[in-house]
N, C-alpha and C positions, 0 to 999 in steps of 0.2 A: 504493500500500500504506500502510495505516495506523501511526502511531508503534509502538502494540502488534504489530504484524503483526514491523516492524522488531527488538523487543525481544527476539522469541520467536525469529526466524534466529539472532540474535547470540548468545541465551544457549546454543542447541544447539549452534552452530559453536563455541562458550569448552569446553563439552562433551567435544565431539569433540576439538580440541584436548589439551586436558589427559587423552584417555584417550591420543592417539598420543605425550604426551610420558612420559606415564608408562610405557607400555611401551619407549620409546627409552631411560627411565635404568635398568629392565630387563634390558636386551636384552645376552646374552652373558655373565652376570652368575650366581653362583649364591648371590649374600649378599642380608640383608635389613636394611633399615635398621631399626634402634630406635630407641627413643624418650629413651634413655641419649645418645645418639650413637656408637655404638661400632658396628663392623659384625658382626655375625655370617656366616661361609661356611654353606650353605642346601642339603642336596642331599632332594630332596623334602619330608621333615617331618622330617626328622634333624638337627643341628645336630654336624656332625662334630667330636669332640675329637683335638684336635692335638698339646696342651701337657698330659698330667695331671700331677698333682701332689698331695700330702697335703692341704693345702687345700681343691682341690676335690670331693676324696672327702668330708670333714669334710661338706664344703655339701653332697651328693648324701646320707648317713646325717640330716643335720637335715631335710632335705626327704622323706625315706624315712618319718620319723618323724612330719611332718606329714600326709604322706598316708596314717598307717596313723590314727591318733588323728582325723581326719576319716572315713573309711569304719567305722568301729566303730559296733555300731549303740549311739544314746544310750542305749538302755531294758534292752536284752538283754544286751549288750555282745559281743556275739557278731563273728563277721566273714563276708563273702559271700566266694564261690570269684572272680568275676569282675564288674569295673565296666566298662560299655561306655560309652568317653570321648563318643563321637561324638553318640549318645542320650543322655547324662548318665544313665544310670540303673544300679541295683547288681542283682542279680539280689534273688529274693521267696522267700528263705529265706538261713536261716545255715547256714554247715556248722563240724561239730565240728574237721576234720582244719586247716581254714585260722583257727579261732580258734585252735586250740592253736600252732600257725606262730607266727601274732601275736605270743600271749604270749611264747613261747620269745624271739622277735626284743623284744619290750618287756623282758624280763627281760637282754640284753644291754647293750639301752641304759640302764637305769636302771646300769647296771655302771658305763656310759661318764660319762654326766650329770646324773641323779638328780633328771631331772626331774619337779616334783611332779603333773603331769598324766598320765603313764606310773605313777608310783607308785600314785598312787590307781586307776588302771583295772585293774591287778594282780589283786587278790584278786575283783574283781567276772567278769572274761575267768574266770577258773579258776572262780569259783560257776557261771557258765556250762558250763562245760567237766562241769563234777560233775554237773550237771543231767541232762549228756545221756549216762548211763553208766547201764544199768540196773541193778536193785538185787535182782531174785530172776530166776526160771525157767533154764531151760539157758541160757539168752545173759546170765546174772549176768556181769558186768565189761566187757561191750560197751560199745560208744559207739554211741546214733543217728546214722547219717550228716549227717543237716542236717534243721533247724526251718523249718516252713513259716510264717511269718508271719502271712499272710493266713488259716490254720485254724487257727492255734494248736496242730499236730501233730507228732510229729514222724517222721520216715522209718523205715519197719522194714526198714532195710538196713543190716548191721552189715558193716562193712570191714577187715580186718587190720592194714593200713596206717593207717587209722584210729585205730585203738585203742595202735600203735605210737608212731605218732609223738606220741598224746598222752599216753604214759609220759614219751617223752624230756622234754617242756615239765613232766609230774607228779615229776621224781623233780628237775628244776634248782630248781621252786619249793619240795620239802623240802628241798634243801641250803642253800637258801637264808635260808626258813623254818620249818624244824626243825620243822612243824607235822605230825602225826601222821597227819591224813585223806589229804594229798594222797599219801602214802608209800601206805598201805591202797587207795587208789583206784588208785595204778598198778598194786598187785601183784594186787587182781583183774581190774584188765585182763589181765597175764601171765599170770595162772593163765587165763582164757579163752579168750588165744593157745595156751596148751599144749594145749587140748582144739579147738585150730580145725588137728590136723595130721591127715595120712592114717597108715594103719600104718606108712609107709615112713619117717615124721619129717616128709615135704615138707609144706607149707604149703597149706590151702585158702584162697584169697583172700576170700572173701568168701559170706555167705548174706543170701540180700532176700528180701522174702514177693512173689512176681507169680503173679500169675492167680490167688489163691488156694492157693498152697504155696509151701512154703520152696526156692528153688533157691541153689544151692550151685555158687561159681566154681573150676573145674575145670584152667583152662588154668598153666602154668609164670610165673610172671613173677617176674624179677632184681630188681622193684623190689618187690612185698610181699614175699618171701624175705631181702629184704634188709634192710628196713625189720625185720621181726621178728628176725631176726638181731640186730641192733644195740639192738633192746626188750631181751631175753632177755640180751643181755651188758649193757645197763647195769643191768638189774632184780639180776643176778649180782652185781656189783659195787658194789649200795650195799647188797643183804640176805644174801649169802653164800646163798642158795638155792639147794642143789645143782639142784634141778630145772631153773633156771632153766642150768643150767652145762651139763648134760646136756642140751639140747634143742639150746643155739648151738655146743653143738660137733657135732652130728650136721650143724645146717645148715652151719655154715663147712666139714667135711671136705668136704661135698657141693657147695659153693662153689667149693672149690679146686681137686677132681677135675672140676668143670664149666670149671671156669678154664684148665686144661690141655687140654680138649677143645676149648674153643672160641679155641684159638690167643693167647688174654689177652684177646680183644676180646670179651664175653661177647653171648649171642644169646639171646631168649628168646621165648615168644608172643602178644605180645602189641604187640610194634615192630618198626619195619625190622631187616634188618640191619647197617645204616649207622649206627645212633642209638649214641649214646654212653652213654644212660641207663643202660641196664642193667648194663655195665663200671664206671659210676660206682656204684653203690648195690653192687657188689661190692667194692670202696675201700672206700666206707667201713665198710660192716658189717665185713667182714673189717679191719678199722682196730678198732673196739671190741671186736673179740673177739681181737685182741692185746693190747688194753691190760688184760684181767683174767687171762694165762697167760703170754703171750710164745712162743707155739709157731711155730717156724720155719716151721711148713707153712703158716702163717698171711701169716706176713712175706715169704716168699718170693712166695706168689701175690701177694698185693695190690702189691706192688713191682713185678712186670711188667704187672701189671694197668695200674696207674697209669703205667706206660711207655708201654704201648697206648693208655690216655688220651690221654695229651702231644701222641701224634703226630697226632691229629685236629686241633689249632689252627692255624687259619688263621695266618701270620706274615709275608704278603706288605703292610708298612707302603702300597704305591701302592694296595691293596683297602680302600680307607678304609672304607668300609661294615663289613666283614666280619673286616678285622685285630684277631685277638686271639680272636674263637669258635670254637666248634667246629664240624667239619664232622658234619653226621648231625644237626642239632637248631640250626633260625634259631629255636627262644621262646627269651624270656629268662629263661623260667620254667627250661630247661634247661639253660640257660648261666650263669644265676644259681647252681643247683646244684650245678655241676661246680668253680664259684668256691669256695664255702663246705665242698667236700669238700676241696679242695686245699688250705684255709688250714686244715683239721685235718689232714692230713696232715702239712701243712709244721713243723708245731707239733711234732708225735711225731717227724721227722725230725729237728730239732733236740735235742730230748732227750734220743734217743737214738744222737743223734753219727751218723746215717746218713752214707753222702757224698753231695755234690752237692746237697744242700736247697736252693739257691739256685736251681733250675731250676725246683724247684712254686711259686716265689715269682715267679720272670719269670712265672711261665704265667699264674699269679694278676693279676698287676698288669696283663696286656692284656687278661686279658678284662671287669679291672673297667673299661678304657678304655673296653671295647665296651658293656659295661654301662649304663654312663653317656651315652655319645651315644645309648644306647635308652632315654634316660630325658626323658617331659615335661618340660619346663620354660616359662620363661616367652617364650623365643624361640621352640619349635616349636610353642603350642598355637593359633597366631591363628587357625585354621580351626574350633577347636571353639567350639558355644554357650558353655561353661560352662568356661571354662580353667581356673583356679583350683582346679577339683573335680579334676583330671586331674594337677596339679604334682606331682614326686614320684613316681608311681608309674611302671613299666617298662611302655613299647609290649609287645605280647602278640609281634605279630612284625613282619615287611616288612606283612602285608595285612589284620590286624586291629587297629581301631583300640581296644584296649581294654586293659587292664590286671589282669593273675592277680595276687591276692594274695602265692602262693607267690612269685611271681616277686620283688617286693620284699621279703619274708621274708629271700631264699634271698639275693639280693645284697647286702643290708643287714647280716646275719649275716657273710657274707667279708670286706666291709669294717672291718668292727667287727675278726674275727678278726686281721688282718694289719696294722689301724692301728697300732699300738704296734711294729709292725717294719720302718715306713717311714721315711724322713729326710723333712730338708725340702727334699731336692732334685728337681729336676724325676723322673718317675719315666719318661716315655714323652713324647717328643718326636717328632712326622712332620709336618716341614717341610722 
C-alpha cells in the first residue's frame, strides 16, 4: 500500500476516533459546554433556570427589547404576528393588532430606560398604526387587520380585538403625549366597537369580505368580549363618555353572571375547556371596569375568577420543564399573558389593601421563571442557521420552533410590571 493509501486509513481512523470520544464526554450528561467555560444543564433546547433573580429578568427585558427593535420592519415600522426561528424568516405582511402590542411594550420601556432607539421608533409604530384605521364608510374607526407587503394592500378584515387593543396602546400614547389625534383615533375606534354589538349588547367579533360578501363572526369568545370590555372602560375613563360606560357595564354584568355559571373557570367557543385564556381576559377586563366605578359585583367575580386562575399553575419545583405555567395552555404567548394580567392585578391588590396580594406575586415570579427558560438565548440557539435573529424572543411552545410577537409583548410587559416590586434577593431557587 502506498504512503497516500497509508494517510487516508489514518486520517479516517483520527475521524472515527474523535466522533466515539466525543460522544463518550456526552454520554449521561444533559449540559453543554461553552465557549465562556461555564456549563450550562441542556434538557433538549431548553436551558433550564434554576436560580432566578432580578438581575436576570433585567437581562431577559434588554434582550426582549433587542428582539422586538430587530423584527420591526425598517421602512413600515410595522410588526409581523410570527418569526419562524428554524427558517429564519418573518411572515409577508404586518398586522395592526401585534404593532400596537409593540408599541404599548416600547412605551413601557422607554418608562424603564429611555432608550433613544425605542424613543425614536415611537411616533413612527403609531403613524403606522393610524395608517391602518379607516377614515369614512360604515367601518369609519376600524383597523385593517394586516398589510401585505408584497401588494402593497391591505386586509379587509376588520377585528374587535383589533381595534381594542389598539385603543389601549392609542389612549397610553395620549397620556403620555397629550397629543390630540391619537385621543380622536381611539374614540373612533370605540365608537365602531359600539356599533360592532348585536341587540342583546354581546359583541360580534369580527366582519372580513370572503367570496365576495361581508361575513360577520358569530361564535361567543371571552377573549374579544373581553378585550372590548377593557376598550370601553378605558375609553370611559380618560373621556367621561357615558356611552362608553353604558356599553362595559352591560358587558361586565354579563361577565359576571357568565362567571357564576361557568363555576369561575370561564368557557367559551372558540377553546378547550381546559384553556385558561378565556378566565384570564375575564380578570382582566372585569379589572378595568372596576377601576372606573368600584362595583362589588365586579370585584367579587374577578376575585374568584383569579382564584380559578391560581389553581391551574403547575408548582411541582422536580417538573422542571413545566414549574410555574399553566395547565390548559404550553405557548408562551398564553403564559406570557396570564403573567402581565396578574402583575395588574397585583398592582390594584395593593392599592386597595386586598388580603393576601403576595400570592399573585408568587404566581407571577414562576411563571416568569418559566418564561424565561422558554426564552432563546445564546446557549439554546446552536441548532439554528441564524441565532442571533432568534435571541430574545419566547419558543412558540415544546414543538414549534418559532417565536409570536404577542408572546414577548405579553412577558416583557409582566416583567417590566413587577420589577420595581422585587428585591435583590434570589426570587426562585430549584436545587
Amino acid at each position: 500500500m502506498s504512503y497516500k493509501g497509508y494517510r487516508v486509513i489514518l486520517f479516517k481512523l483520527v475521524l472515527i476516533i474523535g466522533f466515539f470520544l466525543f460522544l463518550w464526554g456526552c454520554r449521561n450528561t444533559s449540559s453543554l459546554e461553552q465557549s465562556t467555560a461555564t456549563r450550562k444543564e441542556l434538557i433538549g433546547d431548553l436551558v433550564p433556570v434554576r436560580i432566578l433573580d432580578k438581575h436576570l429578568i433585567h437581562e431577559k427585558i434588554e434582550a426582549g427589547k433587542e428582539y422586538l427593535l430587530r423584527t420591526m420592519h425598517p421602512t413600515k415600522y410595522g410588526f409581523y404576528k410570527k418569526y419562524d426561528a428554524l427558517k429564519n424568516k418573518a411572515e409577508k405582511r404586518l398586522r395592526t393588532i401585534y404593532s400596537a402590542s409593540s408599541l404599548y411594550t416600547f412605551l413601557k420601556i422607554s418608562d424603564l430606560d429611555q432608550d433613544p432607539r425605542v424613543i425614536q421608533a415611537i411616533p413612527h409604530i403609531a403613524d403606522f398604526l393610524l395608517s391602518m384605521q379607516v377614515k369614512e364608510n360604515e367601518r369609519k374607526g376600524a383597523f385593517y387587520y394586516s398589510y401585505y407587503l408584497k401588494t402593497d394592500q391591505k386586509e379587509p378584515a376588520f377585528v374587535v380585538g383589533t381595534a381594542a387593543k389598539t385603543i389601549f396602546t392609542l389612549l397610553e400614547l395620549y397620556r403620555r403625549k397629550q397629543d390630540q389625534k391619537y385621543l380622536e383615533t381611539a374614540k373612533a375606534a370605540g365608537d365602531w366597537l359600539l356599533r360592532m354589538r348585536n341587540p342583546d349588547g354581546s359583541i360580534i367579533n369580527y366582519v372580513k369580505y370572503i367570496n365576495n360578501q361581508w361575513v360577520y363572526g358569530k361564535k361567543f369568545s371571552c377573549l374579544y368580549t373581553g378585550q372590548v370590555l377593557s376598550a370601553f372602560s378605558r375609553l370611559y375613563r380618560t373621556t367621561l363618555d357615558e356611552r362608553y360606560y353604558d356599553a362595559a357595564l352591560q358587558l361586565a354584568r354579563g361577565f359576571a353572571s357568565k362567571a357564576q355559571t361557568d363555576s369561575y373557570f370561564a368557557k367559551d367557543e372558540y377553546r378547550s375547556s381546559a384553556d385558561p385564556i378565556p378566565t384570564s381576559w375575564m380578570v382582566m377586563s372585569l379589572l378595568d371596569f372596576y377601576k372606573i366605578n368600584k362595583e362589588i359585583f365586579a370585584k367579587e367575580a374577578m376575585l374568584k375568577l383569579a382564584e380559578e386562575l391560581l389553581k391551574q399553575q403547575m408548582k411541582d419545583p422536580k417538573d422542571i420543564l413545566n414549574f410555574g405555567r399553566f395547565e390548559g395552555t404550553e405557548a408562551t404567548s398564553g403564559n406570557g399573558w396570564i403573567t402581565e394580567v396578574m402583575t395588574e392585578f397585583y398592582r390594584v391588590c395593593k392599592e386597595e389593601k386586598w388580603s393576601n396580594c403576595e400570592k399573585y406575586k408568587k404566581t407571577v415570579i414562576l411563571t416568569i421563571r418559566w418564561l424565561i427558560q422558554n426564552t432563546y438565548s445564546k446557549e439554546n440557539t446552536f441548532f439554528l442557521k441564524q441565532p442571533e435573529s432568534a435571541i430574545g424572543g419566547l419558543i412558540r411552545n415544546p414543538y414549534e420552533e418559532n417565536v409570536r410577537t404577542d408572546a414577548v409583548c405579553h412577558g416583557m410587559n409582566g416583567y417590566m410590571n413587577i420589577y420595581d416590586d422585587l428585591d435583590d434577593s434570589v426570587l426562585v431557587d430549584v436545587n
